[in-house]
C-alpha positions as CSV (number, residue, x, y, z in Angstrom):
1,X,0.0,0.0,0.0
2,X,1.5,3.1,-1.1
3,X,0.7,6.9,-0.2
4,X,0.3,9.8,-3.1
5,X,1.2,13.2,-2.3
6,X,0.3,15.1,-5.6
7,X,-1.5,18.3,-6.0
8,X,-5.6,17.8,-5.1
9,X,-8.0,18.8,-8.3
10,X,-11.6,17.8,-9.1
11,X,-12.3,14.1,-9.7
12,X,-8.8,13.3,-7.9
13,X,-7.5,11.5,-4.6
14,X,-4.7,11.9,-2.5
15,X,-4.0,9.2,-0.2
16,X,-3.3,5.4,0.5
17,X,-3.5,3.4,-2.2
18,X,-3.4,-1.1,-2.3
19,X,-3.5,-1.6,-5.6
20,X,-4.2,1.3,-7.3
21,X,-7.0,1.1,-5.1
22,X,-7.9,4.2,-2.7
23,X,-7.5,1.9,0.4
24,X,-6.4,3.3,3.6
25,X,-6.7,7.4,5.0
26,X,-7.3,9.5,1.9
27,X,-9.0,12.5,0.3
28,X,-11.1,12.4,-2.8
29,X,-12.7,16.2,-4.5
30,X,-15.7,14.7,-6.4
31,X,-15.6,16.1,-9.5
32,X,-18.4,18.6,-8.9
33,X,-16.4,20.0,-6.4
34,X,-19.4,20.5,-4.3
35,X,-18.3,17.3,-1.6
36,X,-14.9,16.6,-0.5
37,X,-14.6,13.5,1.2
38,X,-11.9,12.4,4.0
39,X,-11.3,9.4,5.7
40,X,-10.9,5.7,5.8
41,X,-11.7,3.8,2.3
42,X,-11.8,0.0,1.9
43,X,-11.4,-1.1,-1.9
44,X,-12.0,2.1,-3.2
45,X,-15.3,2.6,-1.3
46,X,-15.5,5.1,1.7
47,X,-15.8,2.4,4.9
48,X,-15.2,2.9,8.4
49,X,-14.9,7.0,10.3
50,X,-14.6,9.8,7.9
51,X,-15.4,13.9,7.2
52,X,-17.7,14.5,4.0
53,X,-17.7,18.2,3.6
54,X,-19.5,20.4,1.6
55,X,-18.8,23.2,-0.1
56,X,-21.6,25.7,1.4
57,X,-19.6,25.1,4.8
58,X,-22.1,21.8,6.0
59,X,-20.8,18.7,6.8
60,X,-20.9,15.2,8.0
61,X,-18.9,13.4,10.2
62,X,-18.7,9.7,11.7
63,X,-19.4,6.5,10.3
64,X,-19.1,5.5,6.6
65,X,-20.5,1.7,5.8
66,X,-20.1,0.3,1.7
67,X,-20.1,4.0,0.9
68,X,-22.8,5.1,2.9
69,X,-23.3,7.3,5.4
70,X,-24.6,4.5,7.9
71,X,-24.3,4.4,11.8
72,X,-23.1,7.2,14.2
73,X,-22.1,10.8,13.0
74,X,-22.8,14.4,13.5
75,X,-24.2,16.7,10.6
76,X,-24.1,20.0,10.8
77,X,-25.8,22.9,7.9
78,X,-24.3,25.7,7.0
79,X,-27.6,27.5,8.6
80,X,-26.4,26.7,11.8
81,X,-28.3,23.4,12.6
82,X,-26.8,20.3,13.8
83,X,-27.6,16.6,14.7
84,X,-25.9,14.1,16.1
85,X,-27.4,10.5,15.8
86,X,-27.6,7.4,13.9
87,X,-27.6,7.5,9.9
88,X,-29.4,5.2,7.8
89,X,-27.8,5.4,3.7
90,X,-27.7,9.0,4.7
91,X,-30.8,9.6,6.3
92,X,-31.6,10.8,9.8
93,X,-33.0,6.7,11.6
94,X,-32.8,5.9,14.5
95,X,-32.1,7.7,17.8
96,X,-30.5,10.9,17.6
97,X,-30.6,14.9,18.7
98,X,-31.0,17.6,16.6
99,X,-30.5,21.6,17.2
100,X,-32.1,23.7,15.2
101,X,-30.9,26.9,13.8
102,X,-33.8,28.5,15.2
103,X,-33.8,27.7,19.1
104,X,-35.8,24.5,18.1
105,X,-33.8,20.8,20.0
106,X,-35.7,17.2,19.1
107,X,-34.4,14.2,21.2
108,X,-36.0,11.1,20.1
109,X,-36.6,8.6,17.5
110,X,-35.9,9.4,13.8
111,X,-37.5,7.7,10.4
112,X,-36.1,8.8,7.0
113,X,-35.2,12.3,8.2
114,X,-38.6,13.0,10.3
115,X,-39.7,12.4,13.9
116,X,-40.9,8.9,14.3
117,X,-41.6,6.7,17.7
118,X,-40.7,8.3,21.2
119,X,-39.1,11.8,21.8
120,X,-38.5,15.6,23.4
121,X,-39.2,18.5,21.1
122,X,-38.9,21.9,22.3
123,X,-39.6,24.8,21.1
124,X,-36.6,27.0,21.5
125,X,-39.9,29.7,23.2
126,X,-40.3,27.1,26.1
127,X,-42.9,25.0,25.0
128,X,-42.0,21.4,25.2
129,X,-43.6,18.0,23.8
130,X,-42.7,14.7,24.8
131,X,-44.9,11.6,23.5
132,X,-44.9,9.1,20.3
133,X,-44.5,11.1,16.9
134,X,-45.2,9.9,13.2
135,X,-44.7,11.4,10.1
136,X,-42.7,14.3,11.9
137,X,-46.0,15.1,14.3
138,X,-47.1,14.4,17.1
139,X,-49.4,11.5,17.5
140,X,-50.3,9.0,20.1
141,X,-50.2,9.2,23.8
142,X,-48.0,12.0,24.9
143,X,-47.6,15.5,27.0
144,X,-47.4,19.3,25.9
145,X,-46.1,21.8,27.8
146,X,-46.7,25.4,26.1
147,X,-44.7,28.1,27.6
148,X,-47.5,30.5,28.9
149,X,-48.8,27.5,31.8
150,X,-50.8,25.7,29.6
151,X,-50.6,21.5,29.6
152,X,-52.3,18.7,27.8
153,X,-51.8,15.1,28.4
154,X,-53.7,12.4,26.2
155,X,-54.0,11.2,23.1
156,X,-53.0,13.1,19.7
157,X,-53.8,12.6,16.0
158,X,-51.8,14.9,13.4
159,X,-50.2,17.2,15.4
160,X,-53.7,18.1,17.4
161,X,-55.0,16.7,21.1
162,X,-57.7,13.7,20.3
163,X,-59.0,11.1,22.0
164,X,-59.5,11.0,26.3
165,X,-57.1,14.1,27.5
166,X,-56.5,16.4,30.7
167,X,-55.8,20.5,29.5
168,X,-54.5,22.7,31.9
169,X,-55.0,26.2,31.2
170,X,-52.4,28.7,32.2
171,X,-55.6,30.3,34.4
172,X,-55.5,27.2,36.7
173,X,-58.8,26.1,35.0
174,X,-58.6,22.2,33.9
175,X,-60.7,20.0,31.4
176,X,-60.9,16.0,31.0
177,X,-62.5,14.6,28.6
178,X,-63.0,13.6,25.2
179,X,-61.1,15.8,22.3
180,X,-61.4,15.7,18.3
181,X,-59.1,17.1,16.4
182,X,-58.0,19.9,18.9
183,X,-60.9,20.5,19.9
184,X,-63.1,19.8,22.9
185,X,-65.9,17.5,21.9
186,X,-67.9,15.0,23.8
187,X,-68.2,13.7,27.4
188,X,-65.6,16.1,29.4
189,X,-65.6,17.8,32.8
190,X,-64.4,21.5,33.3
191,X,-63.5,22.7,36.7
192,X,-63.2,26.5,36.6
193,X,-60.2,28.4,38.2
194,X,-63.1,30.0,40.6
195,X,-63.7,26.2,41.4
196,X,-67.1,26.5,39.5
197,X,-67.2,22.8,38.0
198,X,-69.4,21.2,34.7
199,X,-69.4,17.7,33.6
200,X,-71.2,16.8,30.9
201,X,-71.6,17.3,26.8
202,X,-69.2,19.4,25.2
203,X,-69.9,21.1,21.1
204,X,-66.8,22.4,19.1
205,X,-64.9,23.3,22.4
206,X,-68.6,24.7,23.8
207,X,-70.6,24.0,26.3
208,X,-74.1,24.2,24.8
209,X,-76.3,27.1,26.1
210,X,-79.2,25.0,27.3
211,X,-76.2,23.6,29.9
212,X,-75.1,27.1,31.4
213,X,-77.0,28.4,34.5
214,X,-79.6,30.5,33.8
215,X,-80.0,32.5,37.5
216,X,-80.2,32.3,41.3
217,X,-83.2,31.9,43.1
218,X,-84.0,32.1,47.1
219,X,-85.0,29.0,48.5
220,X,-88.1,29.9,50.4
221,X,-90.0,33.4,50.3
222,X,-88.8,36.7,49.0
223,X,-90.0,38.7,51.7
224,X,-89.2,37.7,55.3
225,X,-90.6,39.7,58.8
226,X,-88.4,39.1,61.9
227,X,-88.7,40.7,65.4
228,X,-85.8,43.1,65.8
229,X,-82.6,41.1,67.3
230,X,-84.5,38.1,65.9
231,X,-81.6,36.5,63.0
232,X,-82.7,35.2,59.8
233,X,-80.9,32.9,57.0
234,X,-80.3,33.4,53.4
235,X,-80.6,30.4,51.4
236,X,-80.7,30.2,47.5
237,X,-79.7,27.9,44.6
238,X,-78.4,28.2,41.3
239,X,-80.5,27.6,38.3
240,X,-81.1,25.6,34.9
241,X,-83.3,27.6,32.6
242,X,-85.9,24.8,33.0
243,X,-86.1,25.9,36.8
244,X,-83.9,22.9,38.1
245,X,-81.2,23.3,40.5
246,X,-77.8,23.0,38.7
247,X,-76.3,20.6,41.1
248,X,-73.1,21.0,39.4
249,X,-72.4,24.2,40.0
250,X,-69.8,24.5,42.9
251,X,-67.2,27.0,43.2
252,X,-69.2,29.9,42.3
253,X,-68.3,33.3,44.1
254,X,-71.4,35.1,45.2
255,X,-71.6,38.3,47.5
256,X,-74.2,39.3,49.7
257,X,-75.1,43.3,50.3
258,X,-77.5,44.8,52.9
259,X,-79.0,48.3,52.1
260,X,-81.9,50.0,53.9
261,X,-84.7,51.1,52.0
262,X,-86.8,52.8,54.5
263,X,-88.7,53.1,58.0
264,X,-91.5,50.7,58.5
265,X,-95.1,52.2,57.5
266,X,-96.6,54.4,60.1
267,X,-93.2,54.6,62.1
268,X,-93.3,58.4,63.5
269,X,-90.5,57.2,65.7
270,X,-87.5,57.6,63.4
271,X,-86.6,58.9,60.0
272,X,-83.6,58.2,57.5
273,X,-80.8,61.0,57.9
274,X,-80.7,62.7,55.0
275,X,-76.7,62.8,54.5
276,X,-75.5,59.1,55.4
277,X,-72.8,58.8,52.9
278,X,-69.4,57.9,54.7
279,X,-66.2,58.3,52.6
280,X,-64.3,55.5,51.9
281,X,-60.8,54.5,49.3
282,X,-61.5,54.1,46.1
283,X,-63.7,51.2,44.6
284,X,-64.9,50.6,48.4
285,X,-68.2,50.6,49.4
286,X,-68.9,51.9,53.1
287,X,-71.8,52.3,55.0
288,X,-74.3,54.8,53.4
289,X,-73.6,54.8,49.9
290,X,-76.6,54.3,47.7
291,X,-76.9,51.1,45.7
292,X,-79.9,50.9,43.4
293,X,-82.7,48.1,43.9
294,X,-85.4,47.0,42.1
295,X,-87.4,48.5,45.2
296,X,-85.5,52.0,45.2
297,X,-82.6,53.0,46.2
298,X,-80.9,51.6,49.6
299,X,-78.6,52.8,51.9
300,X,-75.4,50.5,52.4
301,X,-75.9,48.7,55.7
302,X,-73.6,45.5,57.1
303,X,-74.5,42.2,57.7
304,X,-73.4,39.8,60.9
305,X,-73.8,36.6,62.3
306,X,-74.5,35.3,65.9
307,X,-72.8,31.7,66.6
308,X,-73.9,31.9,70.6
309,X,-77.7,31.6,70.9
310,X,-79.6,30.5,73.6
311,X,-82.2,28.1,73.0
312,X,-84.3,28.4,75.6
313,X,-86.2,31.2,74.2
314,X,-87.1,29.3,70.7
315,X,-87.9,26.4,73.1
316,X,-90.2,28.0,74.8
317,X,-91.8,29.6,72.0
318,X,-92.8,25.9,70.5
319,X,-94.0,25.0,73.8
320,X,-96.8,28.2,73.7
321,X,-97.5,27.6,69.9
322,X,-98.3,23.8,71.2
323,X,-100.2,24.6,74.2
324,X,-102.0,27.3,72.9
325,X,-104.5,27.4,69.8
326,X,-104.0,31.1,68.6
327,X,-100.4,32.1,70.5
328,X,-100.0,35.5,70.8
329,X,-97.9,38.1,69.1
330,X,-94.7,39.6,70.7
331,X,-96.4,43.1,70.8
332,X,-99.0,42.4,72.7
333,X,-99.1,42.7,76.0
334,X,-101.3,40.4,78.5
335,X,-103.9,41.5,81.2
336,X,-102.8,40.3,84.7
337,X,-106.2,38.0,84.2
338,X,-104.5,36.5,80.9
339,X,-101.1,36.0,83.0
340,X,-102.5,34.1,85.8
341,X,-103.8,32.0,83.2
342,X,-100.8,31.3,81.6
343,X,-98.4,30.9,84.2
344,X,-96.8,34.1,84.0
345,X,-96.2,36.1,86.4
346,X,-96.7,39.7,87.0
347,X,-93.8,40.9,88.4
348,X,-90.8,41.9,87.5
349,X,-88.9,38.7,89.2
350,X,-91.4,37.1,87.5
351,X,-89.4,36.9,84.6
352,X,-86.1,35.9,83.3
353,X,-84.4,37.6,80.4
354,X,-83.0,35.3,77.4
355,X,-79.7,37.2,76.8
356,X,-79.1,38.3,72.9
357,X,-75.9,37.3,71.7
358,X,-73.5,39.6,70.2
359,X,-73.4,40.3,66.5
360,X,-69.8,39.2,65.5
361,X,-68.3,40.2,61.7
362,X,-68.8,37.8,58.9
363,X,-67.9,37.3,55.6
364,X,-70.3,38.8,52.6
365,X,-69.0,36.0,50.6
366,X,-69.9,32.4,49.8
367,X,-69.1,29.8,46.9
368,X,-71.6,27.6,45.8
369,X,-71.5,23.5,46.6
370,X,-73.8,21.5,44.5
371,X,-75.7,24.5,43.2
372,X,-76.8,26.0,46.9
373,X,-75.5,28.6,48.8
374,X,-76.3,30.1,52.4
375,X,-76.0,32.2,54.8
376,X,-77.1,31.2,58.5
377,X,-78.6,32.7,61.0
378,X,-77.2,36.1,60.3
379,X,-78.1,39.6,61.4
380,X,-77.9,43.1,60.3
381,X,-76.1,45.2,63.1
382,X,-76.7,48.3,64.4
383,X,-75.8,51.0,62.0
384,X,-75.9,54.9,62.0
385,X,-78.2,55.5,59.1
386,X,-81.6,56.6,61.2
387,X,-82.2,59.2,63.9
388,X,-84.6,59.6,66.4
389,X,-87.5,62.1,65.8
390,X,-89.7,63.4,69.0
391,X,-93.0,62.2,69.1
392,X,-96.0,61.9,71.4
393,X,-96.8,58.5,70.5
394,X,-95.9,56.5,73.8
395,X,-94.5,53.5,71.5
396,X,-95.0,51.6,74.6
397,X,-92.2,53.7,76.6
398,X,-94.4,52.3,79.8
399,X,-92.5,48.9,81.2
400,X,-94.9,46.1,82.0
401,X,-94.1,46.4,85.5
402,X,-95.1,50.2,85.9
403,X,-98.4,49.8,83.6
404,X,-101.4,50.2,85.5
405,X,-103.4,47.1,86.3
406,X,-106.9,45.9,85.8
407,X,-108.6,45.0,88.4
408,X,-108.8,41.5,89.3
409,X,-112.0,39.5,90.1
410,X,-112.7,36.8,92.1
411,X,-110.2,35.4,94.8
412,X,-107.2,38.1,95.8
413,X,-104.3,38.3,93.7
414,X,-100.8,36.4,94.4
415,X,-98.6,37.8,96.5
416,X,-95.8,38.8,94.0
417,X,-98.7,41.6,92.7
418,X,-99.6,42.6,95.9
419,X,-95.9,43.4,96.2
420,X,-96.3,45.4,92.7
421,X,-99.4,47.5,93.3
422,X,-97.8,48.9,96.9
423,X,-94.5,49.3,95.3
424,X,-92.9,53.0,95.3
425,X,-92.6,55.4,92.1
426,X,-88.5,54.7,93.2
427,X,-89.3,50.9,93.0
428,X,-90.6,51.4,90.1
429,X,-88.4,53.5,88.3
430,X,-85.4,51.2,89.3
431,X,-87.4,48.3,87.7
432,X,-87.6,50.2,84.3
433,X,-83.9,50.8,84.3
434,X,-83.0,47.4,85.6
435,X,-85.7,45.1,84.9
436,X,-85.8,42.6,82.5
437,X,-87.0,44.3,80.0
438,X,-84.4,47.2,80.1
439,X,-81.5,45.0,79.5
440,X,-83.1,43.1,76.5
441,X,-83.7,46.4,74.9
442,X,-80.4,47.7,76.0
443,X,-78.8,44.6,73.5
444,X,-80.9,45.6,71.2
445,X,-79.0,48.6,70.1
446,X,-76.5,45.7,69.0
447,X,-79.0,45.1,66.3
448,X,-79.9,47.2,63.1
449,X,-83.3,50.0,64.1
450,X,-86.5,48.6,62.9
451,X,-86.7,49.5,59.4
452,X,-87.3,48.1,55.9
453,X,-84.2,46.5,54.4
454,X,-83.6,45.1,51.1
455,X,-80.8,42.0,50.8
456,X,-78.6,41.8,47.3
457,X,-76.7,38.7,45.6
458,X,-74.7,38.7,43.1
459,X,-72.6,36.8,41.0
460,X,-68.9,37.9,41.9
461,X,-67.1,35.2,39.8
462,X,-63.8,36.6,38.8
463,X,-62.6,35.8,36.2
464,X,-65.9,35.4,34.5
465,X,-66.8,31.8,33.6
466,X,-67.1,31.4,30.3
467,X,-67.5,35.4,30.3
468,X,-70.7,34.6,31.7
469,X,-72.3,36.7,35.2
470,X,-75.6,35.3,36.6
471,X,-77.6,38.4,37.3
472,X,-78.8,39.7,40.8
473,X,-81.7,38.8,43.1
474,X,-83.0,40.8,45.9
475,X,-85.1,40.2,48.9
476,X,-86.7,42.2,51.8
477,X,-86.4,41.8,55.4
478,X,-88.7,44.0,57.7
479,X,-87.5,44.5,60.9
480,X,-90.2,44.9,63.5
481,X,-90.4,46.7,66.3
482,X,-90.2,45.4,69.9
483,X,-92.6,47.4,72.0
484,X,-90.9,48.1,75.3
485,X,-94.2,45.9,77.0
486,X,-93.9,42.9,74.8
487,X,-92.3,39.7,76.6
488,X,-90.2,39.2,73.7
489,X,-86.9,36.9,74.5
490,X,-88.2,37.1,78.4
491,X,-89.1,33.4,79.7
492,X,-91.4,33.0,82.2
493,X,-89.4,32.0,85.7
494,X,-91.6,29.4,86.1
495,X,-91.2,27.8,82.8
496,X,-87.9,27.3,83.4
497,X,-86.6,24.0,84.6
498,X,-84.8,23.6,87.7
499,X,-82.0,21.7,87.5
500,X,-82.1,18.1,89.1
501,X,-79.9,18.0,92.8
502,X,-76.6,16.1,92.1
503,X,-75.6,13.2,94.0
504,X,-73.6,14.8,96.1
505,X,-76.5,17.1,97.2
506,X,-78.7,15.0,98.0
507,X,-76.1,13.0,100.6
């Protein structure tokens, strides 16, 4: 085997010869001057590691099998790109990485210069794929990662999601279901990034209309009378348009508002103060401002909740409606006949007061859970919104214990009025301040003035789904007044039980 040294021209070799054979290292310049080839030859055929360049600045590099580019190598373009891989009779087969000029990286399986089987592509912009490819796309089971949050993972036909697949939007909303040709289409469930959650058919990446909800609706009566520093629960439900509850629907965000709309008919007691408005920061809403109602404008009030109630009083209310065939109202006030009757007594210690609890801060928002919503046993505090007006209606200033009594018939009456009727006007007077009734109505400045009040929902969803906002629903609550000679939250001393002697008592 001999070695040539003359000058290198088109067409020619210089190199190690057997033979007159190029066998060995050598360099051949095809004759279009376009590839320069050097490396090992066997028998005149380029065999084993070698360097085909081109004249544009590309090149390959690696092995060389019969003459073929076949086996492991690098390739580079004179754009920039490069791959290094296995070769197939010059083609890009089998496994191999290639860096695009562009930002673009594939790490996978190769077929005849495209993606085929298992493999990474990214993007070069940070979106990343890995899953089965064919054809040079992305099809079969696999995972995309775009760069903005987004996710799928499922199946994919031609480059597009198809089949069963989870999407994860870059909102934090998610959908799993059934997907045709990139679209959503199908059986799928969507849960909202609010937490607001759908399962069911899905149209061209749609829900159909008929399947969005159509309004909220109060469970129960739109108009509500409760005794003032009585508490009251809101309860409502979200609706299809057919009137069924969408028992889906969980996650929503609703907010509740409280606004006064004005006194109670015939009150001469108080009026609304004309200038209630209190500043607040920008986009706040403070007690005062005007919000407009299907019933007028209202007056921004608050709203509370009491977690500490006592019982007793609600008992003993059930007990009267069950003895007693037409029970009667908290305003009224009984005759001392009428109290004899029903076991209560006349006097002052006659009577034990039911302490309301204090209105504590709670939040004007809920989420929905299975297409309800509610707010319990809640209470609009006392607020700053009415003033007192003189008047020379009584309004029942008289306690029960200082109200003159009718006169009894029959057999004399009990001791505990005898007591009453020769009590003095000082007696008296420190009974009204620190009777019974005086510190029930002293907690009732806790609680909003009697009044007529209007209660707002609305749909607070942010962001929107599916740029859809249920509109608002309103309901009134009167507050009525508790005459200072009503019996209202006071218990009868007598209907209370007493407690059973312990053990260790009765030793």
């Amino acid at each position: 085997m001999t070695a040539k040294t003359e000058e290198l021209k088109p067409g020619k070799y210089v190199g190690q010869t057997l033979n007159q054979v190029r066998h060995g290292q050598g360099k051949y310049v095809y004759d279009n001057t376009f590839f320069t080839y050097d490396g090992s030859w066997v028998e005149g055929i380029k065999h084993g590691k070698g360097v085909l360049s081109m004249r544009d600045g590309g090149y390959y590099k690696g092995d060389f099998t019969n003459g073929e580019i076949t086996g492991k190598g690098e390739r580079f373009w004179a754009k920039g790109s490069i791959y290094v891989g296995e070769f197939d009779r010059g083609e890009l087969s089998g496994k191999g990485e290639m860096k695009y000029a562009d930002g673009r990286r594939y790490t996978g399986h190769w077929y005849d210069n495209m993606y085929e089987g298992k493999g990474t592509l990214h993007s070069g912009v940070g979106d990343i794929y890995t899953g089965h490819f064919h054809l040079h796309k992305r099809h079969g089971d696999g995972n995309q990662a775009w760069a903005d949050g987004k996710s799928y993972e499922g199946g994919w036909v031609s480059d597009k999601p198809h089949g069963h697949g989870i999407m994860k939007y870059s909102d934090g909303s998610v959908y799993e279901g059934q997907f045709y040709h990139g679209l959503s289409k199908g059986q799928g469930s969507y849960t909202h990034v609010t937490g607001i959650t759908y399962s069911g058919l899905w149209i061209q990446d749609e829900i159909p209309p008929e399947e969005f909800a159509s309004g909220l609706a109060f469970v129960g009566s739109t108009e509500v009378e409760i005794n003032h520093g009585e508490s009251f629960s809101i309860e409502l439900a979200v609706l299809h348009a057919d009137g069924s509850v969408m028992e889906g629907d969980t996650g929503r965000s609703l907010n509740v508002q409280v606004g006064l709309l004005a006194t109670l008919p015939g009150d001469k007691t108080t009026k609304i103060k004309s200038d209630t408005g209190v500043p607040g920061e920008e986009g706040s809403v403070s007690e005062g401002q005007m919000f407009e109602t299907p019933f007028g404008e209202a007056r921004i009030a608050n709203l509370a909740e009491v977690t500490k109630k006592d019982t007793r009083w609600e008992e003993y209310e059930e007990t009267r409606e069950e003895s007693t065939p037409n029970p009667r109202s908290d305003s009224e006030t009984p005759s001392e006949d009428e109290e004899e009757k029903d076991g209560r007594p006349a006097s002052r210690s006659g009577y034990e007061y039911i302490k309301l609890p204090a209105p504590a801060p709670t939040s004007s928002k809920r989420k929905t859970k299975c297409g309800h919503a509610s707010w319990v046993n809640v209470v609009i505090p006392a607020h700053e919104l009415m003033e007192a007006l003189d008047s020379d209606e009584e309004e029942g200033d008289m306690t029960e214990e200082t109200k003159p009594k009718a006169k009894k018939k029959g057999k004399s009456s009990p001791a505990a009025s005898r007591k009453e009727r020769s009590a003095t006007p000082e007696d008296k007077e420190k009974w009204k301040k620190e009777g019974p009734r005086a510190e029930r109505d002293k907690d009732l400045l806790q609680y909003a003035a009697p009044g007529m009040y209007v209660i707002k929902v609305e749909d607070v969803t942010q962001p929107k789904f599916f740029d859809r906002t249920l509109p608002p629903i309103y309901m009134k609550v009167n507050v009525l007044r508790v005459k200072k000679s009503s019996t209202k939250y006071l218990i009868p001393k007598s209907a209370i039980p007493t407690p059973a002697p312990s053990k260790k008592s009765e030793r």
